[in-house]
C-alpha positions in Angstrom: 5.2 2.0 20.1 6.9 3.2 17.0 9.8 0.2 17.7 6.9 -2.5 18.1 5.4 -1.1 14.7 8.8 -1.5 12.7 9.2 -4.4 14.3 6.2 -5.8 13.3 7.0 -4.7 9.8 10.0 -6.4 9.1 9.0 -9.6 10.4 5.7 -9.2 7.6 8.5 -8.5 5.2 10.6 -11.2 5.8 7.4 -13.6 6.3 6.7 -12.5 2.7 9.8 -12.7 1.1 10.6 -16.7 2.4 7.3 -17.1 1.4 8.2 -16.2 -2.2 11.1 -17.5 -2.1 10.4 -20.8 -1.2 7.9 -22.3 -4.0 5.3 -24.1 -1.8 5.4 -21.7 0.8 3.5 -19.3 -1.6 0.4 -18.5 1.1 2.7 -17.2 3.6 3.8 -14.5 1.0 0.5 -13.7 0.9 -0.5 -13.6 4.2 3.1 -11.7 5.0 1.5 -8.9 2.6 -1.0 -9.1 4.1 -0.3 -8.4 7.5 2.5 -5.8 6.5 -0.2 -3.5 5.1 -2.4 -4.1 8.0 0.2 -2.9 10.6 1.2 0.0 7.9 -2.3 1.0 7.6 -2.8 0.9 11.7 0.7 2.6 12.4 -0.2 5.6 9.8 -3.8 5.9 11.4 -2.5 5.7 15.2 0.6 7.8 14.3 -1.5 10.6 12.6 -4.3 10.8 15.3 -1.3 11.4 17.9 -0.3 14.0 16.1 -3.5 16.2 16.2 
């Protein structure tokens, strides 16, 4: 799960970072934000209640 989760991440990340880098590509930068704070915010909650 944790590999699927980091995964997940740097794909958002590198989403967003093409997305700012190439100048009309601007709403996949956002949506690559986006979806890398989703899947942070899910990871921490799932990874936390495990741990109780």
């Amino acid at each position: 799960m944790l590999i699927l989760l980091i995964l997940l991440l740097v794909l958002w990340l590198v989403l967003t970072i093409v997305g700012f880098a190439v100048e009309g590509l601007v709403w996949l930068g956002i949506i690559g934000i986006v979806l890398f704070l989703g899947t942070g915010a899910i990871g921490f909650v799932r990874r936390k209640a495990i741990h109780r």
